[in-house]
matplotlib code that plots the C-alpha trace (Angstrom):
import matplotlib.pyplot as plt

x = [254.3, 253.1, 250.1, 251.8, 254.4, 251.7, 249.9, 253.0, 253.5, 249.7, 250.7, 253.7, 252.0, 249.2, 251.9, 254.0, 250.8, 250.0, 252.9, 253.2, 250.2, 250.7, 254.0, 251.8, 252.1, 248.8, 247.8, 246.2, 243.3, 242.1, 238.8, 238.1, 235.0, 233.7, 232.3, 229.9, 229.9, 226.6, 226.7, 230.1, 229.3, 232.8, 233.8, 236.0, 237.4, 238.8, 240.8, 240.2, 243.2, 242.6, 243.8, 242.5, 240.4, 242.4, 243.5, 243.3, 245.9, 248.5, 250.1, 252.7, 250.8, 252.0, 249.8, 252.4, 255.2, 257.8, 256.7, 258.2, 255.3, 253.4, 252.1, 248.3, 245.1, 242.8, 239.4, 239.7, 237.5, 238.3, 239.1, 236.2, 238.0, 238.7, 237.4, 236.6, 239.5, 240.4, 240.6, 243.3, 242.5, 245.8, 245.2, 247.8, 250.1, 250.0, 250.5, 249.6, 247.3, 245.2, 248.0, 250.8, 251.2, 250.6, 253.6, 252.8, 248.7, 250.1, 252.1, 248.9, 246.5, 248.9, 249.1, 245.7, 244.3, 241.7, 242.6, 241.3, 243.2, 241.4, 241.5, 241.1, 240.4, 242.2, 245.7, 246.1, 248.7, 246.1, 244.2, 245.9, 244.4, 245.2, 241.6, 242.7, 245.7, 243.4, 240.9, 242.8, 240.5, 238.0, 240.3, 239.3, 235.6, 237.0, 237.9, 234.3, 232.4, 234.2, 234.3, 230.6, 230.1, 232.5, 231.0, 227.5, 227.9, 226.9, 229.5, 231.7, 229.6, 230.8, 234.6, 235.5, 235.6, 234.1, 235.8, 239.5, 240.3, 243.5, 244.7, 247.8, 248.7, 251.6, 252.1, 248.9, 247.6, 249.1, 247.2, 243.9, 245.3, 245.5, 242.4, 240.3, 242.0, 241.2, 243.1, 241.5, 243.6, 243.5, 244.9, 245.7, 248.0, 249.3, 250.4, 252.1, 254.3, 255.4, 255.9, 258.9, 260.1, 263.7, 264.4, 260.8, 260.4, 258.3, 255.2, 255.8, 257.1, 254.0, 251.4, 250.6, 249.0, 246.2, 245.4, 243.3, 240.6, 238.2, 238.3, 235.8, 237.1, 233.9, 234.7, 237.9, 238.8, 236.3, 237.1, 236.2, 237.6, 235.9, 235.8, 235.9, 239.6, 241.6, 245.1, 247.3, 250.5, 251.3, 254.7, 256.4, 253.3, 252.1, 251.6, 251.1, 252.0, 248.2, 246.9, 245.8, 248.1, 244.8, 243.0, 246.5, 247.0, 242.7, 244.0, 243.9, 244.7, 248.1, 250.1, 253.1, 255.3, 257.5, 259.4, 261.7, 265.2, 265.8, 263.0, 262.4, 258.7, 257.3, 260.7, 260.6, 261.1, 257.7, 255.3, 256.2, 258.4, 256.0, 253.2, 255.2, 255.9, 252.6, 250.5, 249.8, 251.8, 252.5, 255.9, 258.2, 260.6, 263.3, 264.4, 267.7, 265.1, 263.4, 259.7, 258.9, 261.2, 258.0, 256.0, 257.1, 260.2, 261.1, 262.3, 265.9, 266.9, 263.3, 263.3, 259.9, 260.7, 258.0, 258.3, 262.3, 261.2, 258.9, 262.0, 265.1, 266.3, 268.9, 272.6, 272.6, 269.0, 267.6, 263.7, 263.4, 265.2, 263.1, 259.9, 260.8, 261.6, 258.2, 256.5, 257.7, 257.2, 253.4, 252.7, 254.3, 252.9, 249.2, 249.3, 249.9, 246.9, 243.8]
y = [-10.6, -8.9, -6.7, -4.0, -4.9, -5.2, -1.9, -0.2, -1.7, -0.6, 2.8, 3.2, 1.5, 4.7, 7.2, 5.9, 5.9, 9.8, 11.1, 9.8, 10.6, 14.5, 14.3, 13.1, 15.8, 17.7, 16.5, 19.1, 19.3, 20.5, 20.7, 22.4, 24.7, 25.5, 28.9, 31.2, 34.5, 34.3, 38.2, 37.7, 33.9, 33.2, 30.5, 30.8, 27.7, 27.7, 25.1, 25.5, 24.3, 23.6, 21.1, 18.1, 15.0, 12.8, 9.7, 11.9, 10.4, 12.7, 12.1, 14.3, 16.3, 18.9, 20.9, 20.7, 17.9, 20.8, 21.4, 19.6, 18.1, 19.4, 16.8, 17.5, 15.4, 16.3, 15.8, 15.1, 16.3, 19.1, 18.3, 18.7, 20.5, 23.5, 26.0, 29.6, 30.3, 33.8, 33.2, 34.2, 34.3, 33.5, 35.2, 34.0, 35.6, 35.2, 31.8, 30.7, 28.6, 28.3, 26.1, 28.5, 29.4, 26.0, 25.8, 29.0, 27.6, 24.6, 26.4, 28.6, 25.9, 24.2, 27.6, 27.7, 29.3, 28.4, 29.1, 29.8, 30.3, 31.3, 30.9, 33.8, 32.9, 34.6, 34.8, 31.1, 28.8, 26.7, 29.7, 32.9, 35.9, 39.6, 40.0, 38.4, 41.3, 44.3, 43.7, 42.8, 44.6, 41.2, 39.8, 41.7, 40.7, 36.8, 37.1, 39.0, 37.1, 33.7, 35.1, 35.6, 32.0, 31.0, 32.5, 31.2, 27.6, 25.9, 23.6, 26.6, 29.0, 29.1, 27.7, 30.9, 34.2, 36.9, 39.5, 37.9, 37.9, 38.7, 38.6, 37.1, 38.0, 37.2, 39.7, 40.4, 38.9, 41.8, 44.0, 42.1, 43.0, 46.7, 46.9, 44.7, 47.7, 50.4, 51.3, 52.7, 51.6, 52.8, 51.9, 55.5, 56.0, 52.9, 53.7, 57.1, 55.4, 52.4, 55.1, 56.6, 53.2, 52.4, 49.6, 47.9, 45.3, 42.8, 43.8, 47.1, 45.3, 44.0, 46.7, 47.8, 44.6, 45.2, 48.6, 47.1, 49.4, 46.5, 45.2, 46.8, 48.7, 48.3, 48.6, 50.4, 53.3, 52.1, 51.2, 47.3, 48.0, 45.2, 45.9, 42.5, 42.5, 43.3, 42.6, 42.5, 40.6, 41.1, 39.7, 41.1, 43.0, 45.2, 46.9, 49.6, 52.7, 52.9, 53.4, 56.8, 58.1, 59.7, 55.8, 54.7, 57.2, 56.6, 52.9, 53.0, 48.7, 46.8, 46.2, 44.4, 44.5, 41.6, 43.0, 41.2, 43.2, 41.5, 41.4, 41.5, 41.0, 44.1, 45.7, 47.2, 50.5, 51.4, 48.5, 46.7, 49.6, 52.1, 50.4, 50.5, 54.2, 55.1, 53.2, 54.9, 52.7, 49.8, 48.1, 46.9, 43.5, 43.4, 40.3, 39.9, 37.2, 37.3, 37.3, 33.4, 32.7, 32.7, 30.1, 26.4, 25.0, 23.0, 20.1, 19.7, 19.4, 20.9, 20.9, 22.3, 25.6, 27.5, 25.9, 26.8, 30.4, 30.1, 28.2, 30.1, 32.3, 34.6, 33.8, 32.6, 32.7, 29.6, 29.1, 26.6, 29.1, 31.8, 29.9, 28.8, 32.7, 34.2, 31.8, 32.7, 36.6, 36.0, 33.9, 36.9, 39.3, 37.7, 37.0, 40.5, 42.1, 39.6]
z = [30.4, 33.5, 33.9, 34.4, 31.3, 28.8, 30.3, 29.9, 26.3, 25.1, 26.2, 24.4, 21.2, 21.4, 22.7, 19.2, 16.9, 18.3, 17.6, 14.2, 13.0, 14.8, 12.4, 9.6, 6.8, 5.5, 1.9, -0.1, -1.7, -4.8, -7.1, -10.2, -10.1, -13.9, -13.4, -15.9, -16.7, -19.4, -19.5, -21.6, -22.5, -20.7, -19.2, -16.0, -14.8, -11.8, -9.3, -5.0, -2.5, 0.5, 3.6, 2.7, 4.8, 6.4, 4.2, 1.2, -1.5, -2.9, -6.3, -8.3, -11.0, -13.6, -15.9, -18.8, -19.7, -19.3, -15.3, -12.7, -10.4, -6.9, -5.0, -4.7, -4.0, -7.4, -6.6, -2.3, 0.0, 2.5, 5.9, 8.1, 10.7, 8.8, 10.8, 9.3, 7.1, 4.6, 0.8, -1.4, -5.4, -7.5, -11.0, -13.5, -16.1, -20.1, -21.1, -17.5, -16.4, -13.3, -11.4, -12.7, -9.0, -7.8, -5.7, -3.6, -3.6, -2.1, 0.5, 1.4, 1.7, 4.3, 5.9, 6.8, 3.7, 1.4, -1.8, -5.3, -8.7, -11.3, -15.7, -18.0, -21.2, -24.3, -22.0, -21.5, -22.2, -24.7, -25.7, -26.3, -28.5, -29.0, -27.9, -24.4, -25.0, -25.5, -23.5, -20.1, -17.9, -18.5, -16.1, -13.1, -14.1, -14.4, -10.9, -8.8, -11.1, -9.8, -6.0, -6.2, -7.5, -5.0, -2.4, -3.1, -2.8, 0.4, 1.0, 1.4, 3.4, 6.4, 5.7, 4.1, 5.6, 3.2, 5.1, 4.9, 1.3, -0.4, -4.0, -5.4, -9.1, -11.4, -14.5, -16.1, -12.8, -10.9, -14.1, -12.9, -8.9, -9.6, -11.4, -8.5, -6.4, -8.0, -10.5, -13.8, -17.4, -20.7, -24.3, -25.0, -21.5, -22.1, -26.0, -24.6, -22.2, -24.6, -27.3, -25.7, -23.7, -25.6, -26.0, -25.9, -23.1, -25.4, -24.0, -25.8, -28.6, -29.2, -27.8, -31.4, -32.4, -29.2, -31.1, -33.7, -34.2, -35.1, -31.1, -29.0, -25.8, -24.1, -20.6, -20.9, -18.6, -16.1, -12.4, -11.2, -7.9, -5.8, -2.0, -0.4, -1.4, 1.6, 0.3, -2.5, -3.6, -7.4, -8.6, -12.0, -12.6, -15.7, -18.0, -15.4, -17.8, -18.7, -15.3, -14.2, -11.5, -9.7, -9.5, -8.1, -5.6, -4.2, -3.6, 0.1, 0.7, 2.3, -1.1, -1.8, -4.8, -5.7, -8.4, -10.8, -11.6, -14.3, -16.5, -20.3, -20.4, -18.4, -17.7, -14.2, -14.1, -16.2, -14.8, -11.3, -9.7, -10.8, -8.9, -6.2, -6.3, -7.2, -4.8, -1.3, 1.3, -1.3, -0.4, -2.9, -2.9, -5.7, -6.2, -9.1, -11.0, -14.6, -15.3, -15.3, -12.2, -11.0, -12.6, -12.2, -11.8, -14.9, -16.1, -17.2, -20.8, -21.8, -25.7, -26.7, -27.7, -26.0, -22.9, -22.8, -23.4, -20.1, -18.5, -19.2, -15.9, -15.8, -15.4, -11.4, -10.4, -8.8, -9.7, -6.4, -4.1, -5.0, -5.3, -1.6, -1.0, -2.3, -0.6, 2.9, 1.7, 0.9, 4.0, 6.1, 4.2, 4.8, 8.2, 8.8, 7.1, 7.3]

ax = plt.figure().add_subplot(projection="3d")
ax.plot(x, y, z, "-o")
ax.set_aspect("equal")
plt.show()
């Protein structure tokens, strides 16, 4: 081979490896941060995604049997060319965990996000009380108390911009969004609405078991709005009929509504819709979907009984489709305000 041949060749070889590795697909990242609030004696586990370092290994993981898999890198080091990037917290539904919203994590943190979903204890899939129930304003607390940890660890300072953050929030995640915003709940509101709701959603259904006189409402009434929060997202949210209609109409933030037609949990008219006509601004999506279409997708033939509660859609919804729709929607919708 001539001199120029095997020039030529080297160059093509490099030119070959380039490109592939340019169309080499991101691998995210994530690592589980056990956070403390000792003023509750709560803990508040936690799981970051990010972009993760080059030769990171991905490998299918789902939190429950039921779940099909995300492909994620558990325990792999950021990339070290993140830059300066905005945070989004995911809080979770009932029964949820923090990877409930895995799927749209995953698509954040390869949007350029970093990304942190956060545990609240007595509304978990493992650990579930009517405490958790009564008391859901602890939720907005779970999540400052987490960004402040968040925020305070060196490895971090400096990745994450503290004055891009946004808030995604799935049922009594989107409870935990409105309160972070602003808004101001009570039992007594809440009780009024429920009372003349017919038929009960089975929130409602259920409220009078969270009116146990014995729990303490410590806390209740007051606002956590938290400043740093730039944005919110909240997807087949509630129960909204407890919040003041003056705290919702002071909420002066971008807001989107992702709203689920077809739900039994927190029916729509009375929780998701009515934060979207209450809030100043707040823009609504309706989607023809039930409340878990937006959890994980599941497996087929799931048995458990449980888990084919949480994995039942309506008639001629498609969990995947929608996942993949929602996903676009929040990217959009993020880009646009931080």
């Amino acid at each position: 081979m001539s001199t120029f041949a095997r020039t030529m060749f080297t160059a093509g070889v490099l030119l070959f490896a380039t490109a592939a590795a340019a169309q080499t697909p991101s691998v995210v990242g994530t690592t589980t941060l056990e956070f403390k609030d000792p003023a509750r004696s709560r803990a508040i586990t936690s799981e970051l995604w990010y972009r993760a370092a080059p030769g990171a290994q991905a490998a299918d993981f789902a939190v429950l049997p039921a779940f099909l898999p995300i492909s994620i890198a558990r325990g792999a080091a950021p990339a070290p060319d993140l830059g300066t990037l905005p945070l989004i917290v995911i809080s979770h539904g009932n029964w949820g965990t923090r990877y409930s919203q895995g799927a749209v994590a995953r698509s954040l943190a390869l949007a350029g996000y970093v990304v942190l979903s956060v545990s609240h204890p007595g509304t978990m899939n493992n650990d579930t009380t009517v405490v958790g129930r009564a008391r859901l304003w602890e939720r907005a607390r779970d999540v400052t108390v987490a960004v402040d940890q968040l925020l305070a660890l060196p490895q971090w300072q400096g990745v994450i911009d503290d004055q891009r953050i946004g808030f995604l929030g799935h049922s009594f995640g989107g409870f935990a969004g409105v309160s972070l915003a602003g808004g101001e709940w009570t039992a007594a509101a809440q009780a009024a609405v429920c009372a003349t709701q017919a038929p009960k959603d089975q929130y409602c259904g259920g409220f009078a078991e969270t009116e146990d006189p014995t729990i303490s409402r410590e806390g209740m009434g007051q606002s956590f709005r938290d400043p740093r929060f730039k944005a919110f997202y909240i997807m087949a949210s509630g129960p909204a009929g407890g919040f003041s209609s003056e705290s919702l109409a002071r909420i002066r933030v971008p807001f989107l509504v992702d709203t689920a037609s077809m739900d039994t949990i927190l029916a729509a008219p009375i929780n998701s819709s009515a934060f979207a006509r209450a809030i100043p601004g707040a823009r609504e999506i309706v989607r023809a979907v039930g409340h878990f279409t937006y959890v994980p997708e599941c497996r087929p033939g799931v048995s458990i009984p449980a888990a084919a509660f949480i994995c039942a859609d309506p008639p001629g919804v498609d969990r995947a489709a929608t996942h993949r729709a929602v996903e676009r929607d929040v990217i959009t919708f993020f880009r646009g305000v931080l």
